[in-house]
MIBATOR-462272 format. One line per field, with one value per residue: residue number from 1; x, y, z of N, C-alpha, C in turn. Coordinates in pm, 1 decimal, decimal comma. Example, Ala and Ser with C-alpha at 12.3 -4.5 7.8 and 13.67 -1.06 7.14 Angstrom:
% residues 2
bagu (1|2)
n.u (1319,0|1285,0)
n.v (-569,0|-225,0)
n.w (780,0|708,0)
ca.u (1230,0|1367,0)
ca.v (-450,0|-106,0)
ca.w (780,0|714,0)
c.u (1320,0|1290,0)
c.v (-330,0|3,0)
c.w (780,0|787,0)
***
This chain:
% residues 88
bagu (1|2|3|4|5|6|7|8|9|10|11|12|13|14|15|16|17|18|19|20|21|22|23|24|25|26|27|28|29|30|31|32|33|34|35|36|37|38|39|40|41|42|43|44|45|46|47|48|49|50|51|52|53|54|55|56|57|58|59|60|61|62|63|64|65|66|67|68|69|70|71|72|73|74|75|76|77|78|79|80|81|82|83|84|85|86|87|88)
n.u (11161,5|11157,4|10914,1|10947,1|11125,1|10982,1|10792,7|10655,7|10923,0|10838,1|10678,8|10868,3|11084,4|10941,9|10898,9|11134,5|11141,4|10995,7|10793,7|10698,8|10678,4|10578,3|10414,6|10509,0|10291,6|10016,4|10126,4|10190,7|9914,5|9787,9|9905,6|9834,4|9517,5|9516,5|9712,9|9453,1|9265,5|9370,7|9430,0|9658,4|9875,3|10137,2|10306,9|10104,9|9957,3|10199,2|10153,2|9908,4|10020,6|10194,1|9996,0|9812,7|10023,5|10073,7|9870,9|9822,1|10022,7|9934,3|9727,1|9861,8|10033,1|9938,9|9925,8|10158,3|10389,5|10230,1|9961,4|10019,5|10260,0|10346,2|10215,9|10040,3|9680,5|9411,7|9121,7|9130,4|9258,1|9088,1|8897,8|9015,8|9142,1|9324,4|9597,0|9672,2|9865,4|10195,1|10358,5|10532,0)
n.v (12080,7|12339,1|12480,2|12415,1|12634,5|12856,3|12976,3|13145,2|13324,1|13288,3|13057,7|12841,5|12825,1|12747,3|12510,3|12383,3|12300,6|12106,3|11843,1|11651,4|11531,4|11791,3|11843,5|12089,1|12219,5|12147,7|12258,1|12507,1|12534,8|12572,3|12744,3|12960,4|12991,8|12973,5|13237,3|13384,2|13318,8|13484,0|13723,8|13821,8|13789,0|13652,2|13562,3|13400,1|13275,9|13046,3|12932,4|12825,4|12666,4|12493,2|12359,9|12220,5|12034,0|11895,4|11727,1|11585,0|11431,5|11324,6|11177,2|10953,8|10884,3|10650,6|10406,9|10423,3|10364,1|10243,2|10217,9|10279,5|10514,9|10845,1|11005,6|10903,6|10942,2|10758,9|10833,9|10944,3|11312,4|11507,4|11528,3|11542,5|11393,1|11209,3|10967,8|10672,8|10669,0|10522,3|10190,1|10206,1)
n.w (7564,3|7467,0|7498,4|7783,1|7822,4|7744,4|7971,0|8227,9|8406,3|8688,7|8720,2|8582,1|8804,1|9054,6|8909,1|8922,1|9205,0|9229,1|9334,4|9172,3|8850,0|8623,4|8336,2|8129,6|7999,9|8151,5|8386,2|8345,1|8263,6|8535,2|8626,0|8539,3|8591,3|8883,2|8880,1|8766,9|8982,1|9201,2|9149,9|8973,6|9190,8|9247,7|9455,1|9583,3|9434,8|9394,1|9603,5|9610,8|9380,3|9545,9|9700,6|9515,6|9436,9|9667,9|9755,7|9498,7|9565,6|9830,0|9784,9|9597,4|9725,2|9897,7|9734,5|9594,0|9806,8|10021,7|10238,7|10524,8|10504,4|10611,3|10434,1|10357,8|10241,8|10308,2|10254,3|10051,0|9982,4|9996,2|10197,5|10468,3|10583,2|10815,0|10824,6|10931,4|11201,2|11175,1|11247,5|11577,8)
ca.u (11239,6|11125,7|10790,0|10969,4|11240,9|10903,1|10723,5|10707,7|11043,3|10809,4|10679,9|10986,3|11160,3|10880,1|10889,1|11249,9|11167,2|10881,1|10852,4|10659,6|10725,3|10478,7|10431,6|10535,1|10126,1|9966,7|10215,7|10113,4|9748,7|9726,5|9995,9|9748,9|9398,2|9596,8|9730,9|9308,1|9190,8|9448,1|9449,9|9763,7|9926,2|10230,2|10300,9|9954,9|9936,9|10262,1|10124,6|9835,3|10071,0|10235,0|9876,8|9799,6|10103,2|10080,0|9736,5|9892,2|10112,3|9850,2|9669,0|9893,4|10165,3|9895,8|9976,3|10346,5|10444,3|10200,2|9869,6|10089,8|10314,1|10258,1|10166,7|9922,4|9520,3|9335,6|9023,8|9149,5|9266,1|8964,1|8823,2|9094,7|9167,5|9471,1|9653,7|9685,7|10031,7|10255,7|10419,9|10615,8)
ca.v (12175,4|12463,7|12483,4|12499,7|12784,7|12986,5|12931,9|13270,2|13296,4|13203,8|12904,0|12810,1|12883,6|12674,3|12380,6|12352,3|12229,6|12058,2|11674,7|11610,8|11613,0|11821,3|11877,6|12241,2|12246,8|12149,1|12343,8|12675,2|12578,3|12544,8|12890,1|13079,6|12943,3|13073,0|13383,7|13489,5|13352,0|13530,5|13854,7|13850,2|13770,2|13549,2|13416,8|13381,3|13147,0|12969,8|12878,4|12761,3|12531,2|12393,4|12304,4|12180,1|11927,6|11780,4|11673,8|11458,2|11362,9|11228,7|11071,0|10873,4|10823,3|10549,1|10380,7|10387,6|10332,0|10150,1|10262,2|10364,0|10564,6|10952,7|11129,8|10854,6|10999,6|10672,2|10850,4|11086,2|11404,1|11655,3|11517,3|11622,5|11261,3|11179,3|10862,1|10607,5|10628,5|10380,8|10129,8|10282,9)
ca.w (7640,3|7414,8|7598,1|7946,2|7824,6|7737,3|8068,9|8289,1|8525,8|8861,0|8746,9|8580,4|8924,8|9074,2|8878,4|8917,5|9306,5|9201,8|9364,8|9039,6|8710,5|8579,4|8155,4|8079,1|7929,4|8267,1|8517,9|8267,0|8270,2|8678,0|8670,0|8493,5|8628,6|9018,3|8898,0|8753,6|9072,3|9343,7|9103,8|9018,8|9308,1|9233,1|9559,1|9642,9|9300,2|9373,9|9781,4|9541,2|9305,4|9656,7|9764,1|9477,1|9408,3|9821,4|9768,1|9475,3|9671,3|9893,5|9697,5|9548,2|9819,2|9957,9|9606,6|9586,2|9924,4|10134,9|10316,8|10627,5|10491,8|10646,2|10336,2|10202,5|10249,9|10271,0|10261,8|9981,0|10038,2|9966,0|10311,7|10551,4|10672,0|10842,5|10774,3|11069,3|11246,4|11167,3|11393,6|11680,1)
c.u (11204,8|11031,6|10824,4|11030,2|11120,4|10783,4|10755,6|10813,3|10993,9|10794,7|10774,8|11089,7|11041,7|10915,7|11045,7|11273,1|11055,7|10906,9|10788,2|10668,2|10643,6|10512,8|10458,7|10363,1|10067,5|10012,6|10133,0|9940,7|9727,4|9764,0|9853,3|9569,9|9414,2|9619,5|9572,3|9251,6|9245,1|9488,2|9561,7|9895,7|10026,8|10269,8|10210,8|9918,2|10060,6|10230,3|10023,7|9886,4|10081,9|10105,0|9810,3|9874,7|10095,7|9932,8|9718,7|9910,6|10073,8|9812,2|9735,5|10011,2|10060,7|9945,2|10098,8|10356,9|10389,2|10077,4|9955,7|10192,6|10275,2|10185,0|10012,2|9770,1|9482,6|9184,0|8989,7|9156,0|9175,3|8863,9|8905,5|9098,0|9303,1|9485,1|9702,8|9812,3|10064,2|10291,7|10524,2|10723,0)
c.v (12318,0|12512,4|12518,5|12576,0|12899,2|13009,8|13058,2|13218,0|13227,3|13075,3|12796,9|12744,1|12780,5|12550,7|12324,9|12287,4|12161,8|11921,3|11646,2|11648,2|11632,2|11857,5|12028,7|12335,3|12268,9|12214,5|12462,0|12666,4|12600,3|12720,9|12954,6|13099,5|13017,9|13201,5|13434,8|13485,0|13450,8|13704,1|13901,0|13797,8|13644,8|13454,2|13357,9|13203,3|13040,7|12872,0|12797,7|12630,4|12432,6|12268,6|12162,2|11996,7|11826,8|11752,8|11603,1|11355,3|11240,0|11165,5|10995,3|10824,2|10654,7|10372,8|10323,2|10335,7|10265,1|10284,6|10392,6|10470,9|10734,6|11036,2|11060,2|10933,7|10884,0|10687,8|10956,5|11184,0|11556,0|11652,4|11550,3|11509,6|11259,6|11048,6|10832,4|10642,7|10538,4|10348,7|10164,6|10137,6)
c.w (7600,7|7520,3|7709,5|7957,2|7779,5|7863,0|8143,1|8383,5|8625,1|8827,6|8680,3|8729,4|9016,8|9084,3|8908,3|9096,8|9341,7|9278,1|9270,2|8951,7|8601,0|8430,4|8168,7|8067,0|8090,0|8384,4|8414,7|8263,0|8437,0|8691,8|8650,1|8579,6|8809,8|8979,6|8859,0|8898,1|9195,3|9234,7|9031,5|9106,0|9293,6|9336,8|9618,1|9525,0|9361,6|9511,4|9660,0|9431,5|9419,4|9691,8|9680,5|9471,7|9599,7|9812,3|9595,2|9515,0|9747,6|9879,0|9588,9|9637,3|9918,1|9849,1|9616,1|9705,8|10033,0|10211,8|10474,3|10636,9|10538,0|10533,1|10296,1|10293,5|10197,8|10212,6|10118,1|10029,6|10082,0|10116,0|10452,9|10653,9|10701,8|10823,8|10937,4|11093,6|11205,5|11243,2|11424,2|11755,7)
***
């Protein structure tokens, strides 16, 4: 808990509507690695956490929940596949 009470306010404020439950270590290494590449730019970094954590998401919602599920990326997500519909 120490670790996440020294974590800057945003990504504090972040992680707190996180759908994963990221280590204190790895949320502060992604923070920082976003804020060098976007300058700065806090919400520019935190659009960059979002991005980050739904392409997770993706790739592992095929996993948990079943091929058809909308989030899963059968193809993985780095290829910009969509996931079949499910049955209607």
């Amino acid at each position: 808990m120490a670790q996440f009470d020294r974590l800057p306010a945003e990504l504090r404020h972040w992680l707190a509507g996180a759908a994963l439950p990221w280590s204190a270590q790895s949320a502060l290494q992604l923070w920082r690695r976003h804020l060098r590449a976007t300058r700065g730019d806090v919400m520019a970094a935190r659009a960059a956490l979002d991005r980050a954590e739904a392409r997770l998401l993706a790739r592992d919602a095929g996993h948990i929940w079943g091929p058809l599920h909308p989030a899963a990326c059968p193809t993985g997500p780095a290829t910009g596949a969509v996931a079949p519909a499910g049955p209607r």
